[in-house]
C-alpha positions in Angstrom: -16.3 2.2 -24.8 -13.5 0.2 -26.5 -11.7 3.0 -28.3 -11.9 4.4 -24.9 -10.6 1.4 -23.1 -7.8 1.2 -25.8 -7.1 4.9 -24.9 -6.2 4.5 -21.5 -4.1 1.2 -21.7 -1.9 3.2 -24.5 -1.9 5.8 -21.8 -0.6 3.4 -19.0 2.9 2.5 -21.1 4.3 6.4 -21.2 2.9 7.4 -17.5 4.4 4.4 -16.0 7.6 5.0 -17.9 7.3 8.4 -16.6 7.0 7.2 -13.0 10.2 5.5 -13.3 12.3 7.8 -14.6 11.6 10.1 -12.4 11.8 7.8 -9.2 15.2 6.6 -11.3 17.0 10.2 -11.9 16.0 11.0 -7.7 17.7 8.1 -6.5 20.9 9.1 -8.5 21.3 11.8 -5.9 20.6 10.5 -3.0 23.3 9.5 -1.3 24.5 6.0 0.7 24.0 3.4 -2.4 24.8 0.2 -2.5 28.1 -0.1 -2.0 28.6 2.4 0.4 25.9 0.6 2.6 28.9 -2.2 1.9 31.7 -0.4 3.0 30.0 0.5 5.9 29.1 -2.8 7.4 33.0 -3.9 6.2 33.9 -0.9 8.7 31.6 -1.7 11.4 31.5 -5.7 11.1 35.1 -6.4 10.1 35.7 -9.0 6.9 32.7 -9.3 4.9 34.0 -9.7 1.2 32.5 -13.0 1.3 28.9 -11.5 1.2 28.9 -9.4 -1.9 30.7 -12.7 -4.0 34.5 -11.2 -4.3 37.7 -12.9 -3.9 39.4 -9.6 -3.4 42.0 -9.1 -1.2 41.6 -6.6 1.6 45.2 -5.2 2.2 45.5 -1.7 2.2 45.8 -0.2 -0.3 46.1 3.5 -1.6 42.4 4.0 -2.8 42.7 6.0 -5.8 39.9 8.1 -7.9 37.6 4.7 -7.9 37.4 4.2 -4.3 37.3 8.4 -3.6 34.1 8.2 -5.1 32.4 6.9 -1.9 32.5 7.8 1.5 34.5 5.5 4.0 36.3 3.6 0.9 39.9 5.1 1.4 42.1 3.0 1.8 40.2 -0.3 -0.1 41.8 -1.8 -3.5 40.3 0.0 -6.8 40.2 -3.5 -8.0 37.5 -4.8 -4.9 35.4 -1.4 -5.7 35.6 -2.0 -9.1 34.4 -5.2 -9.0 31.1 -4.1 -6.6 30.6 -1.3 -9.0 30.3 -4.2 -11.5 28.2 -6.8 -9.4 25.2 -4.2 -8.7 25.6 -2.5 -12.2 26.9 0.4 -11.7 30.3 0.2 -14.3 27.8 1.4 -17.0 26.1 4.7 -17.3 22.9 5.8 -15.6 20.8 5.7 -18.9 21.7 2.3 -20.2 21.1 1.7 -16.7 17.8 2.4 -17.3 16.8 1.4 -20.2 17.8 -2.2 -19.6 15.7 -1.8 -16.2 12.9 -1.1 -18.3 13.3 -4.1 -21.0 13.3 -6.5 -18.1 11.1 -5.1 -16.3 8.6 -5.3 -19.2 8.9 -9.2 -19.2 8.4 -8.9 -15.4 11.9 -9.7 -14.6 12.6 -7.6 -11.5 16.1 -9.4 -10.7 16.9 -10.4 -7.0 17.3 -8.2 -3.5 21.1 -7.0 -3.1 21.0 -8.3 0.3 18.7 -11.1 0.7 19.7 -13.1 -1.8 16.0 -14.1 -3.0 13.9 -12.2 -5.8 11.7 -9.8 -5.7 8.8 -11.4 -7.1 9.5 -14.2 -3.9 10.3 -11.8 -1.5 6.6 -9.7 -2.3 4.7 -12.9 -2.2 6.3 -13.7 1.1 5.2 -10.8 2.6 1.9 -10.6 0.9 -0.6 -12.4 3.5 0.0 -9.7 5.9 -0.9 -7.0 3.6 -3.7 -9.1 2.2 -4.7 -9.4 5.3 -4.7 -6.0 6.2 -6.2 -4.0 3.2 -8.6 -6.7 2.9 -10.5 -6.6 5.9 -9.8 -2.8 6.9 -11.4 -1.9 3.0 -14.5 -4.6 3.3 -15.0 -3.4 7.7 -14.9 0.5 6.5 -17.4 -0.4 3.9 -19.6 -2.7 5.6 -20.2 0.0 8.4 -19.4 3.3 6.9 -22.2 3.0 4.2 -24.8 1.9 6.5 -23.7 4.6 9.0 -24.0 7.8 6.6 -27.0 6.4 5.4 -28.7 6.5 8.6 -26.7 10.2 9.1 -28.4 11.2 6.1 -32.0 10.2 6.7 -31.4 11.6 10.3 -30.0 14.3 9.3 -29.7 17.0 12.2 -31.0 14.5 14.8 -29.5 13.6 18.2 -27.9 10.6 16.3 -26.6 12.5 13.6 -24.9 14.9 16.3 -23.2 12.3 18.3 -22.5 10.2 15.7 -20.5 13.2 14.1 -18.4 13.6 17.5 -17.6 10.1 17.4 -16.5 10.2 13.9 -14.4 13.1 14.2 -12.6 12.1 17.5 -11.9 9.3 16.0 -10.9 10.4 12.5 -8.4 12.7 15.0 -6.7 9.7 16.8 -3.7 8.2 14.5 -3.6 4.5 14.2 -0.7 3.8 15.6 -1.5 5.1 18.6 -5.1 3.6 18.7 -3.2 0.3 18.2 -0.9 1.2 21.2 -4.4 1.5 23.5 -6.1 -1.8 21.9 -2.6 -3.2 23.2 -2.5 -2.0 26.7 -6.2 -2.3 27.3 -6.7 -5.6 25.0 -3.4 -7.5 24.5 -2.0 -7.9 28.0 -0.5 -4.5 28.4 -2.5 -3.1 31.7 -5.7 -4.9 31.6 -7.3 -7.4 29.6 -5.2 -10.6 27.8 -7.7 -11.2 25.5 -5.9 -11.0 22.0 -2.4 -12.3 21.3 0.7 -9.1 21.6 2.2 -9.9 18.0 2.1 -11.6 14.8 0.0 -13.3 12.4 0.1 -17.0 13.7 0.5 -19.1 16.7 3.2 -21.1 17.4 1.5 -23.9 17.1 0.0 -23.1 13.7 0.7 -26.1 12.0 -1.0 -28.4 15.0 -4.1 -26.7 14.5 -6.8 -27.7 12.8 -8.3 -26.3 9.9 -11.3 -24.7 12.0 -8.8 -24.0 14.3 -6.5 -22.3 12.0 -9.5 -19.9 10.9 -9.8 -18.9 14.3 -6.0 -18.2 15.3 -6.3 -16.5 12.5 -8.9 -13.8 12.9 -7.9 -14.3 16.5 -4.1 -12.1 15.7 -5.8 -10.2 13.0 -8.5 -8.4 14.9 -6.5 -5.6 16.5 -4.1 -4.6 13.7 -7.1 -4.4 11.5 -8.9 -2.2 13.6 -5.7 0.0 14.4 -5.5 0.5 10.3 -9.1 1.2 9.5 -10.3 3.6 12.5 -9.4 6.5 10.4 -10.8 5.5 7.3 -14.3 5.8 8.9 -15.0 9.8 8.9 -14.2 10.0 5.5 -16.6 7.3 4.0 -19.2 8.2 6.2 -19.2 11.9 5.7 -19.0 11.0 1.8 -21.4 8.3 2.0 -23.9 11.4 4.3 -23.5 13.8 1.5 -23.8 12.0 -1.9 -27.2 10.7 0.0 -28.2 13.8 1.1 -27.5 15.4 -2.1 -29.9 12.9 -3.8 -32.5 13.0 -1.1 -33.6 16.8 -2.4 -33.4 16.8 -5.7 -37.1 16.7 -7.8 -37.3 13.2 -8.3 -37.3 12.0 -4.9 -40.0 14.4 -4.4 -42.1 12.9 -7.1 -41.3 8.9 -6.2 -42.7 10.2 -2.4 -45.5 11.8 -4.3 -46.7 9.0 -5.6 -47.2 7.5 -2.8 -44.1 4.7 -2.4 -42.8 4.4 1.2 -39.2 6.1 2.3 -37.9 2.7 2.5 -39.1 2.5 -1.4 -37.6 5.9 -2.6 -34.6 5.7 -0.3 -33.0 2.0 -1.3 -35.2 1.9 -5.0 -34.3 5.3 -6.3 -31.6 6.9 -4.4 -29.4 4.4 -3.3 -27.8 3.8 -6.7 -27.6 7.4 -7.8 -26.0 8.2 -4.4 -23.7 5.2 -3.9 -22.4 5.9 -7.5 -19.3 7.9 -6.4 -18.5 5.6 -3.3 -18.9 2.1 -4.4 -16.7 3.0 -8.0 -14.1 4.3 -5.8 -13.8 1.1 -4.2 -10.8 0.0 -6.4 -8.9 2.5 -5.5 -9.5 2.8 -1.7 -8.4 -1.1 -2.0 -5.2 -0.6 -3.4 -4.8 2.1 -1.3 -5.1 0.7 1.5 -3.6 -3.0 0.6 -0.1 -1.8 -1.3 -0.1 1.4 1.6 1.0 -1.2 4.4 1.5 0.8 7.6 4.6 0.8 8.6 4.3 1.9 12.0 1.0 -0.8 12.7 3.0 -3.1 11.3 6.0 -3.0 13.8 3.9 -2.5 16.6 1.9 -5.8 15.7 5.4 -7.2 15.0 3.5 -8.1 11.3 6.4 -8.2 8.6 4.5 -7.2 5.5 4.7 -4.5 2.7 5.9 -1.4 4.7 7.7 -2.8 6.7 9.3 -4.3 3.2 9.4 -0.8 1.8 11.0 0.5 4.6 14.0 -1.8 5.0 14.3 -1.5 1.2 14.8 2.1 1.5 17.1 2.5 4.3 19.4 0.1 3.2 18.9 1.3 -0.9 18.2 -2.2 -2.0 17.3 -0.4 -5.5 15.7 -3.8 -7.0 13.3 -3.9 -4.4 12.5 -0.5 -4.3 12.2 -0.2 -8.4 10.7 -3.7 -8.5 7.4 -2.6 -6.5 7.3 0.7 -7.8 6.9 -0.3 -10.9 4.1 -3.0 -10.0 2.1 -0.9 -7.4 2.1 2.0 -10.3 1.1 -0.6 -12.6 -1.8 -2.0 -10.7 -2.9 1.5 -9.6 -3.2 3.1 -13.3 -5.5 -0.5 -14.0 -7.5 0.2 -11.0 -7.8 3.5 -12.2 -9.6 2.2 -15.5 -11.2 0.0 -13.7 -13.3 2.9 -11.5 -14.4 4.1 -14.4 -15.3 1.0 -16.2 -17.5 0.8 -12.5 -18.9 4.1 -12.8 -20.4 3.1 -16.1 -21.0 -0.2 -14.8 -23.5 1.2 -12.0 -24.9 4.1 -14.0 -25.2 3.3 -17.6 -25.6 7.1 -18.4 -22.2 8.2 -17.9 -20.5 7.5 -21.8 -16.3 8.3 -21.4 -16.7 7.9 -24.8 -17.4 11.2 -26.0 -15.0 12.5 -23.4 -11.6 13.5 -24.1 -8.5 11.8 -22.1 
């Protein structure tokens, strides 16, 4: 297991470099970088030389090749482009570019936000406790009643329950979250019916008055409907797998003998069959975590006015704030190829008969 476990970390150095580069050589063509994001607030906002750090005049001027380069900068000094060119990087090619993103980023230095003026390692950890919050509880809910609910699917195979169930699942497997959050709004949050939960955010205003049993409360109290807007879809499909690995298990020739022997259902289903069947669900569970906690919904997340991860992504994207973008990227993929290894270090974990071993990577 530890040549194999070797394997796969040597594994994660090339693949994440690969990840990069090719997220890297995209963004070169997509248009409305940095500075053009610049010019365009200067056009729309007026002065604003004072936010990107330059003393350069603005008189006009004739632009000139340096300034042709980007759309809307005719007529601005070479000299002012020149020198934004210089503050975001961009003087030097695109593979020294690179390279030097890579060397810091391998001592976890992911630099600081073009526009917020606070780094990215500060920026993530501010908007982590939504998106803790979030994967957390939707992962550990979808467990908690998914499992249990295929189970009982499985053992009741073909039943009344098993039928009606099914529909259940399925409609709402159909419904997207946002607009299952929209309903738990109007019928739950004050919208057309009930004021029972709060409209928006992750606190009370008067968070810090509260006390500590208090604060627990407020804080379930906000959390409750975003949570259950994010995890309603995640239901059908950790049911139905949950249903199938069981029922899979449930006729094959050892279950036969365990009931032959004389040991009760309750015996042979949650003695024998539960870790055989639960093998494929409960190793996933790393994955289906990260999934779900560095996946923030963007859409939940404005409509629960909740400013976490997406809604971070999002912003990042729109307005090409590269070190953001690059910065996460590289620590999401990171975490995900770990949590990878990590699944299969569970599969083996739960069923000692699987050797990765003898398998080639």
């Amino acid at each position: 297991m530890g040549a194999y476990i070797l394997r796969r970390l040597g594994l994660i150095v090339p693949t994440l470099i690969g990840i990069m580069l090719i997220n890297f050589a995209m963004i070169q063509f997509v248009p409305g970088g940095p500075i053009e994001q610049i010019i365009a607030q200067m056009d729309g906002q007026g002065d604003v030389f004072e936010t990107v750090g330059g003393g350069a005049d603005a008189g006009a001027g004739g632009g000139g090749e340096t300034s042709d380069r980007y759309t809307g900068a005719r007529g601005l000094p070479p000299e002012f482009i020149a020198e934004l060119e210089a503050q975001f990087g961009f003087d030097k090619p695109a593979w020294q570019r690179f390279l030097t993103m890579l060397w810091d980023y391998a001592r976890f230095d992911f630099g600081e936000s073009y526009f917020r003026s606070i780094s990215v390692v500060d920026l993530v950890i501010e908007k982590l406790p939504v998106s803790i919050s979030l994967g957390l509880w939707s992962t550990l809910i979808a467990y908690l009643v998914s499992i249990p609910l295929g189970i009982r699917k499985a053992v009741h195979d073909g039943s009344k329950f098993d039928t009606w169930t099914s529909g259940l699942i399925i409609v709402g497997y159909a419904i997207p979250g946002f607009l299952f959050g929209i309903l738990l709004l109007v019928l739950f949050a004050g919208g057309s019916y009930f004021q029972i939960f709060p409209l928006r955010g992750l606190a009370s205003d008067n968070w810090d008055e509260l006390s500590a049993l208090g604060k627990v409360a407020d804080y379930f109290w906000h959390i409750t409907l975003p949570v259950l807007a994010s995890t309603i879809s995640a239901f059908a499909t950790l049911t139905l797998l949950t249903k199938n690995s069981f029922l899979d298990e449930i006729k094959k020739q050892y279950v036969m003998t365990a009931k032959a022997k004389g040991l009760t259902e309750s015996r042979v289903l949650y003695g024998h069959v539960f870790r055989n069947a639960m093998l494929i669900v409960i190793a996933g569970f790393p994955a289906v975590f990260v999934s779900v906690f560095f996946g923030g919904s963007l859409i939940i997340e404005t409509i629960f006015s909740l400013d976490g991860l997406g809604r971070l992504g999002f912003e990042a994207a729109v307005s090409r704030d590269y070190p953001v973008i690059f910065g996460t990227l590289y620590v999401f993929g990171l975490i995900g190829l770990l949590m990878g290894l990590v699944s299969d270090l569970m599969y083996v974990w739960i069923d000692p008969r699987i050797d990765f071993e003898t398998r080639e990577t």
